[in-house]
N, C-alpha and C positions, 0 to 999 in steps of 0.2 A: 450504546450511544448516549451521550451526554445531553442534558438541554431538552428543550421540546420534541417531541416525534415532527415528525413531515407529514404532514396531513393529505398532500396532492405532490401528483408529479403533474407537470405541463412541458408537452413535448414539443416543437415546432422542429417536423424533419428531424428528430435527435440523430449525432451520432453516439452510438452507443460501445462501439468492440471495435479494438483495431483488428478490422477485417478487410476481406478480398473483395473488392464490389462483387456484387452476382446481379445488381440490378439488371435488366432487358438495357436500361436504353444507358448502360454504363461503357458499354458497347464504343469504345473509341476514343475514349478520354484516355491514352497513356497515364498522362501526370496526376492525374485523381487519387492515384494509389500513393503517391509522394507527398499529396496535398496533404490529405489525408494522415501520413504519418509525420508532420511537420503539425498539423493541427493535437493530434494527440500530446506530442513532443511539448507543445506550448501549454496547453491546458495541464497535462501532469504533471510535466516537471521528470523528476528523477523516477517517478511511477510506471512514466509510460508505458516500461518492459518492464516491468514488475506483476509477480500471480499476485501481492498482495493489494490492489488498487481496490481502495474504500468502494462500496457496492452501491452509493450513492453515486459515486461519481464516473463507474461507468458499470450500470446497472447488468448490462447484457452480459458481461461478462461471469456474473456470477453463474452458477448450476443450481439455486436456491433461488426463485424471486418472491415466493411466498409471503415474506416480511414486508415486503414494496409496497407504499400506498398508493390510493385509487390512482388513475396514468390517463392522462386524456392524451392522445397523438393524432398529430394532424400533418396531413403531407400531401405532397403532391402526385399525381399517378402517373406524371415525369419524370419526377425524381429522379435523382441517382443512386438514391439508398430508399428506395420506396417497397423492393422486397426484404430488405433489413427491418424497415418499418414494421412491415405487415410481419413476419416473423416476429417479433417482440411482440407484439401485441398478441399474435398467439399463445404464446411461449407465457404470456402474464395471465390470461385467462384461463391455462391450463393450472398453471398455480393457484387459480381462485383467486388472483386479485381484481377490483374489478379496474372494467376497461372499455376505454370509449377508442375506436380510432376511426379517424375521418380520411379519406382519400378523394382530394378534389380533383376535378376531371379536369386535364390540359394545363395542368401546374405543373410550374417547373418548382426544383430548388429556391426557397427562397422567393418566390413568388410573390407574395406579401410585402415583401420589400422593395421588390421593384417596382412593383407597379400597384402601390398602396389604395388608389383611388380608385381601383378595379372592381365589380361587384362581387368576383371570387374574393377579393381580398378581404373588403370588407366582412364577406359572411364569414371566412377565416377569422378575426380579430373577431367577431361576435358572437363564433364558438366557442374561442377559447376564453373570452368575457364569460359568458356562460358557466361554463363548467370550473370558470374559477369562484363562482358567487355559488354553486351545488355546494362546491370542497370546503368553500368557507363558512355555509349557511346551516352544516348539520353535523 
C-alpha cells in the first residue's frame, strides 16, 4: 500500500461481500439480493466479480483481516445485514484487530438517515463522533 496506513475503519451498516442475506428479518425482500448486486456492480466497477477486489474495499471478503485497522460498526438490530454485521466483527476480533460494534435496538437500515432528529440517531452520530476522535487522538 502506497501513501499513509488507514488508521480507523467507520462502519454505518457496511456492506461488506457480495452475499446471500442470512439476516432473520431479510426474510421477504425478493429484490434485496439484486439491489444488492447492482449496488456492488456500481461501487466496483469491473471488480465486482473479481477474486482480486482490494481488501479495503470489501474487506469481508478477504480470509486474512489481520492487517485491518481498528473498525468501529454500528447497526441496527433490524437490519437487513445485521448478522453480516455481527459476523465481521467477529471474524475482526478473531484476527485481533480491535473492534467496537454497536447494535441499536428497533433500527432499521439506515436509520440515521431517516429519521436524524431521533435520540437513537443522534446517540448513533455520537458514537461514531467518538470513536472517530479515539482513532484520531492516539
Amino acid at each position: 500500500m502506497r501513501g499513509r496506513a488507514i488508521e480507523t475503519s467507520l462502519r454505518r451498516s457496511p456492506w461488506f461481500a457480495l452475499f446471500v442475506l442470512t439476516s432473520t428479518f431479510s426474510t421477504g425482500f425478493a429484490d434485496r439480493q439484486m439491489i444488492n448486486l447492482i449496488a456492488w456492480a456500481s461501487y466496483l466497477g469491473p471488480l465486482a466479480n473479481a477474486g482480486d477486489v482490494p481488501v479495503y474495499a470489501a474487506p469481508a471478503r478477504s480470509d486474512d483481516l489481520s492487517d485491518l485497522p481498528p473498525t468501529f460498526i454500528g447497526t441496527g438490530a433490524l437490519d437487513l445485514f445485521v448478522d453480516e454485521n455481527i459476523d465481521y466483527a467477529q471474524r475482526l476480533l478473531a484476527a485481533n484487530v480491535s473492534t467496537e460494534l454497536l447494535v441499536y435496538p428497533r433500527a432499521i437500515h439506515g436509520f440515521d438517515l431517516f429519521l436524524p432528529e431521533a435520540d437513537i440517531s443522534k446517540r448513533f452520530v455520537a458514537d461514531r463522533i467518538a470513536a472517530l476522535r479515539r482513532a484520531f487522538a492516539g
